[in-house]
N, C-alpha and C positions, 0 to 999 in steps of 0.2 A: 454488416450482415443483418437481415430484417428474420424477424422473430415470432414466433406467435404466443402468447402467454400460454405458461404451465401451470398448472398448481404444484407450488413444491410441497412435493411427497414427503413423508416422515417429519418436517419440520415442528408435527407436535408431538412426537412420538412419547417425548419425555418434557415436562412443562418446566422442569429442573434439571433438563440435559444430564449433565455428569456431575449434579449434586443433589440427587436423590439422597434419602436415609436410611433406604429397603432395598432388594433387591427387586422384594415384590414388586415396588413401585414401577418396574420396566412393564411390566407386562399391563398391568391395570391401568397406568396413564396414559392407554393409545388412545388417539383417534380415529371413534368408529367407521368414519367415512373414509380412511384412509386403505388405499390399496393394498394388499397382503401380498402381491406378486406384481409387484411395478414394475416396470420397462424400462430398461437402462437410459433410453433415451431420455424420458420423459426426466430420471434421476439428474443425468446429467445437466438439462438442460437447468431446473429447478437450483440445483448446486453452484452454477455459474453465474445466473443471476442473483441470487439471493447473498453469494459472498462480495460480490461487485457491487450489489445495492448497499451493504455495510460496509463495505470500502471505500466507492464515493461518497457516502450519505452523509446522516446526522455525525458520525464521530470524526470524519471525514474535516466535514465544515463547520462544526460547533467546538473543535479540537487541535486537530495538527494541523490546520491551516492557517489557523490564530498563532499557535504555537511557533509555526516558522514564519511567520509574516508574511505570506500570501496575501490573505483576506486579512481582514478585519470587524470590529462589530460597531456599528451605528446607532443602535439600539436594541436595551435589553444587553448591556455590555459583561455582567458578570464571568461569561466564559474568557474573554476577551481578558478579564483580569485574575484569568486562573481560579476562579470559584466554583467550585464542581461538590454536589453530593456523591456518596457512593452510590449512587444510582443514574448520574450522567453520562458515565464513560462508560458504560455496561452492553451497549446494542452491539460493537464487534464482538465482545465476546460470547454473547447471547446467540445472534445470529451465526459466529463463524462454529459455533457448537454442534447448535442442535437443528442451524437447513444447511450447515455448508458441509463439518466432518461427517456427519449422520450421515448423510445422504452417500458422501461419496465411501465412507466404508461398507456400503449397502451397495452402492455401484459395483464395489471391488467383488463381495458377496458374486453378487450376479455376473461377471466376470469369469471368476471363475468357473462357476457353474455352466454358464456355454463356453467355455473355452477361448474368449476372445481376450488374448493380454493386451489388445489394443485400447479396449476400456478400461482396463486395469492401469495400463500406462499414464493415460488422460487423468481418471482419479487420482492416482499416485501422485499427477504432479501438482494439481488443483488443491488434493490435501496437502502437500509441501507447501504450497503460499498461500494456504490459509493459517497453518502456523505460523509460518514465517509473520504473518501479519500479527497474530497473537503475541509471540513470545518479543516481537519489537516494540510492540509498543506498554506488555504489560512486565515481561522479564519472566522471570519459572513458572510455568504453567502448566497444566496435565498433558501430557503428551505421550505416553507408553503406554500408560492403565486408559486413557482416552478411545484409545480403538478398541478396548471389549467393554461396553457398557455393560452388559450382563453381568462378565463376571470381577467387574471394578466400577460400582455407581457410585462410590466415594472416593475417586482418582487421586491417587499423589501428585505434585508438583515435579515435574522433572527439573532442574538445572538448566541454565539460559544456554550454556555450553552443551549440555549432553542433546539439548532438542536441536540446535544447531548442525550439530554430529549426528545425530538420528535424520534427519533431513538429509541432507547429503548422500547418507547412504539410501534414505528413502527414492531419492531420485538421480542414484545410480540404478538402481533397481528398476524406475520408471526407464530410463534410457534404455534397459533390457527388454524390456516389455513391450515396448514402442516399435513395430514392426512395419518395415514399409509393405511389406507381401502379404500381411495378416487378414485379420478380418476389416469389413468397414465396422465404422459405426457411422449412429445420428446422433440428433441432439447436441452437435457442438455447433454453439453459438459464437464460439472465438474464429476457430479455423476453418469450419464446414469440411472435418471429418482430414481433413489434413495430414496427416502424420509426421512428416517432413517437417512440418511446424513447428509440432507437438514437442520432437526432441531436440529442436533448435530454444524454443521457451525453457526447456529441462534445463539445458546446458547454460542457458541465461541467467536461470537462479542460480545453480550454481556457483557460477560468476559471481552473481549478488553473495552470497553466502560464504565465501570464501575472501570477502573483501571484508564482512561481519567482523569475520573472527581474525584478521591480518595483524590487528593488534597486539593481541592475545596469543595467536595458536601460529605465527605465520609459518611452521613448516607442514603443519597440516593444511595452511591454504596451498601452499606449494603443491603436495600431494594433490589435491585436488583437480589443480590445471595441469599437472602430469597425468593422471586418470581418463580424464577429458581428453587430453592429447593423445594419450594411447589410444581410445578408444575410434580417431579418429573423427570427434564431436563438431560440432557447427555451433556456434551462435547465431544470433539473429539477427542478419544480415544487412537488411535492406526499412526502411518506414513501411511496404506494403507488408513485414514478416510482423508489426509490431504486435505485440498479445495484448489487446483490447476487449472490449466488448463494447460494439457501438449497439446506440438505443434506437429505437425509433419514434415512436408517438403514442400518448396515454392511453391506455393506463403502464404502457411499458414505458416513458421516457426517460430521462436522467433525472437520477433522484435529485440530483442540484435543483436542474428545470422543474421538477415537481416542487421544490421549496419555494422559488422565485413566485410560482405562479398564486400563490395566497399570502409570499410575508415578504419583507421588504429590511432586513436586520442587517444584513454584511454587504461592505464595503471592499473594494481591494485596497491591502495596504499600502499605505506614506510610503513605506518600507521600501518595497519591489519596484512603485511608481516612480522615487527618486531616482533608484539606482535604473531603471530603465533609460529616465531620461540622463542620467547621468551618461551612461553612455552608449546615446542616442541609439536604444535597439530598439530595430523595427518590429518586434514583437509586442511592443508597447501598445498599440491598436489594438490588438486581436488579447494581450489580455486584460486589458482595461476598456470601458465602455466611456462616451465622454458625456461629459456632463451636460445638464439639461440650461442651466442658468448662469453661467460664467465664461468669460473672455477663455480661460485656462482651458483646455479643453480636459484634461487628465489632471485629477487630483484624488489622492489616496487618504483613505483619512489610519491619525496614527490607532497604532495598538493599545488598548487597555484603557482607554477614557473611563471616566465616568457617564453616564446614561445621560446626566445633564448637559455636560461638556460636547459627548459625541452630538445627541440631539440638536446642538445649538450652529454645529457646522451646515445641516441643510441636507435635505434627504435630495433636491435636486442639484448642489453642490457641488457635491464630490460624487465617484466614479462606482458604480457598480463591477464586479468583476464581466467581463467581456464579453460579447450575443454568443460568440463559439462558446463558450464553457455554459452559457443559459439555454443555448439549444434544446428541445427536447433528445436529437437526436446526437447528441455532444459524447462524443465514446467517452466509458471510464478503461484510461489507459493501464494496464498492470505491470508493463516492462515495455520501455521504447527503444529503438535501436541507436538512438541517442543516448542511453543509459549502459548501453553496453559497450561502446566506444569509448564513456567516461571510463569505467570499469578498466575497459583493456588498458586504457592509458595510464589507468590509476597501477593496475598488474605490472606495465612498464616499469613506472617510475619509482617503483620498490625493488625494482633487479627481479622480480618473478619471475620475468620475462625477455627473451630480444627483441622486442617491438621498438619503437618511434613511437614516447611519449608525447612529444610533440604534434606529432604528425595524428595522430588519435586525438590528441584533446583539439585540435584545430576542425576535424573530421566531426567529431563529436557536436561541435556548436552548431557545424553546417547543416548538419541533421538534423538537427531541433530548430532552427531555421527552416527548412524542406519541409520539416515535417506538418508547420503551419503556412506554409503557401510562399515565405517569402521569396523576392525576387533572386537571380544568381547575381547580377550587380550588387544590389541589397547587400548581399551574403557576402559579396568578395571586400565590398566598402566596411563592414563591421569586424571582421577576420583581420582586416590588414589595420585594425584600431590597435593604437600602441598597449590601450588599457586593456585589451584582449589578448596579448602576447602571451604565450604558453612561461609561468616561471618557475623554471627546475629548480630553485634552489626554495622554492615553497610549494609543490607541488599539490600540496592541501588548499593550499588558498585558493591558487588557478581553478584546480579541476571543481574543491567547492562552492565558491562562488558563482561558478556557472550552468554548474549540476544543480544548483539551486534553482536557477531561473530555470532552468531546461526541465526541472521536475514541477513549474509552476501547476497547480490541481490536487496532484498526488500530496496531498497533506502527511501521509502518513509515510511514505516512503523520504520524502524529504525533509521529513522528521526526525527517523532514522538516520538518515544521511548527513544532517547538519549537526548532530549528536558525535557520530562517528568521526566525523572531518575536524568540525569547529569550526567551519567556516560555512555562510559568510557569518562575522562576528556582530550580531546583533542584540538590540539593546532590552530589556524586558519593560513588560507594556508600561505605560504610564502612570497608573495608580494601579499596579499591578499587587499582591497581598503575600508576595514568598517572599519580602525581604530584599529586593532585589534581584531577583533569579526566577528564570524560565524555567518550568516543567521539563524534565527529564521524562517520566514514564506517566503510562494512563494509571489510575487506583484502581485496586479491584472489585468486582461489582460487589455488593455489600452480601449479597445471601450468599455467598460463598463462606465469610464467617458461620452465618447459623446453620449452612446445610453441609457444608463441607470444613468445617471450623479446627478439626487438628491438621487435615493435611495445608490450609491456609495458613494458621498459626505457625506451620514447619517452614515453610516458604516462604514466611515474614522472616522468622527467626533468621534463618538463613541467608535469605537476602539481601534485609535491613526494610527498615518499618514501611509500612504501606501509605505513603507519600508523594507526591508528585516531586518531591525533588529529592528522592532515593535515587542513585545513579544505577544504572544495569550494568549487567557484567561485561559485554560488549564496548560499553564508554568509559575510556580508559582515562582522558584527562578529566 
């Protein structure tokens, strides 16, 4: 869907989001150029790309992509070996604060105010997986005292459980709200005002959200797909339902393509590229780019080198990740119908449900197949591969090792994912610095100690130390 750039509204509202030290500081830290009665549109559109630009972006690709072996780094490998200040992993949280929840609790604002719960719905669910984002990748975060900045600028941490359960009902809530007879809106740069979509995506996190806590809470996930079901809900259906946001050309392109076009650091992984060729899927093309100087056409280089070591493999070498995903106009996907097919299959094969696990996880791969062009022979010749047989009696392994490839981009949700699953069972980087062990969780950005520092220090305490390889409540093994 082609776009015209906004300036996102409120995004400096507060230079410390929701770690102000004043109250006062809400009011005196505006920016004077900024609108005092913005247009929902204008909010939402602002909202959508600014959490999508932090979700594919810098933490994106300097983070969970390294972290599950996607990419890789070439040069300038420190991330690649888990070395981060508390000031590296900071922009989702930065951004999903103060242009993504600001905005859209000011959408909701405005919502109410003309009476259209259709906008309300839209926010409600945009704010649900911007948390969702937050709380997966950091663990307890502010999330109740988060929607009144005024009267909470030193936010408490909520529990990785209670925001998870706050969500859920946030977007039951959205699914009430979400009216196919309602008002229109604009400004949506996902669906173009869609509605039908809108609560097909609601129902999709939820899906996702209910798989979160399955570990954990599973008769509240239960609950959940009975609510759903009562309610009559949809998922998302079809690759054209997918909830994306595709880009189109600078200054709005994909912030990957916007990284590509001045620096030259990541590599797609060894990782991904063997187990492609391992068994032989044709999506091996589309995500890997082939090399400029060798016989091999596709080579990955591994995770976590040293800067000298990677450097010495050849910048035209090995493979750059693939011209789709360097596109400018290369959508940042946020849930694919390929992900929710895993899901339902994964809902199966817990007894959640009377589905065909099978028959879902096999549906599932073809979709993520479809979804990048490949051919229906293609598709029937990798489906009928032995190594691709659906196995009930590991159902974790099947679904994530293939949910893996099928999330190849989505750094952060397949981060989540392989966290959750444990599979596929991958090795930590090379001269990686934890000991032997892959990051678990992002650290929290550092002025959250000096400007929000008891409610941080409650949430360490309670956690366990602010670590990359503190486990979250959700990762049970």
């Amino acid at each position: 869907m082609k776009f015209k750039y906004i300036p996102i509204l409120f995004s400096a509202i507060l230079a410390t989001s929701f770690t102000s030290c004043k109250k006062e500081l809400a009011d005196i830290n505006k920016n004077p150029n900024e609108a005092e009665n913005p247009l929902p549109d204008y909010l939402l559109t602002g909202a959508i790309k600014s959490t999508a630009d932090a979700y594919w972006g810098t933490n994106n690709i300097n983070s969970s992509l390294l972290f599950v072996q996607h990419w890789a780094k070439i040069q300038y490998t420190d991330a690649d070996r888990y070395i981060f200040s508390n000031t590296d992993l900071q922009d989702l949280w930065n951004n999903g604060y103060t242009k993504g929840i600001t905005n859209l609790n000011k959408l909701i604002t405005l919502a109410d105010a003309q009476q259209n719960t259709n906008y309300r719905g839209v926010a409600k669910v945009l704010r649900s997986w911007t948390f969702l984002l937050l709380t997966d990748a950091y663990g307890d975060i502010p999330y109740s005292q988060s929607i009144q900045i005024k009267q909470f600028v030193t936010p408490e941490y909520d529990t990785q459980k209670d925001v998870y359960f706050g969500l859920l009902d946030d977007l039951k809530s959205a699914q009430a709200d979400l009216d196919l007879d309602g008002k229109a809106i604009a400004g949506d740069i996902i669906y173009g005002g869609k509605i039908d979509r809108w609560k097909k995506f609601a129902n999709s996190l939820r899906l996702r959200i209910a798989l979160r806590i399955a570990d954990r809470e599973p008769e509240k996930s239960k609950a959940v797909l009975a609510e759903i079901a009562a309610e009559g809900g949809a998922y998302i259906s079809s690759n054209d339902e997918i909830a994306q946001l595709v880009y189109t050309t600078s200054p709005n392109q994909n912030p990957i393509s916007n990284i590509f076009d001045t620096r030259n650091d990541h590599r797609i992984s060894k990782t991904i590229v063997d187990k492609l060729k391992d068994l032989k899927d044709p999506r091996l093309p589309i995500f890997a780019s082939k090399t400029k100087d060798t016989s091999e056409l596709y080579i990955g280089v591994p995770n976590g080198l040293l800067t000298s070591d990677a450097n010495s493999l050849g910048l035209t070498k090995t493979s750059k990740p693939g011209t789709y995903f360097l596109a400018p106009s290369a959508p940042a996907v946020i849930i694919s119908y390929a992900e929710v097919l895993f899901d339902r299959a994964e809902i199966a094969a817990r007894g959640f449900s009377s589905e065909d696990p099978a028959a879902l996880y096999k549906q599932a791969i073809e979709e993520s197949l479809r979804q990048y062009g490949i051919t229906e022979d293609d598709i029937t010749n990798y489906t009928n591969l032995p190594a691709i047989k659906y196995d009930a009696g590991n159902f974790k392994k099947s679904i994530g090792d293939q949910k893996w490839i099928a999330l190849f981009g989505q750094g952060l949700e397949a981060f989540a994912e392989w966290r959750r699953l444990d599979y596929p069972e991958l090795t930590p980087a090379v001269a990686g610095t934890l000991g032997g062990k892959i990051p678990v969780r992002f650290i929290y950005p550092g002025r959250e100690q000096s400007l929000n520092g008891a409610n941080y220090k409650a949430a360490v305490a309670r956690q366990g130390a602010d670590l990359l390889t503190t486990k979250l409540w959700f990762d049970v093994k």
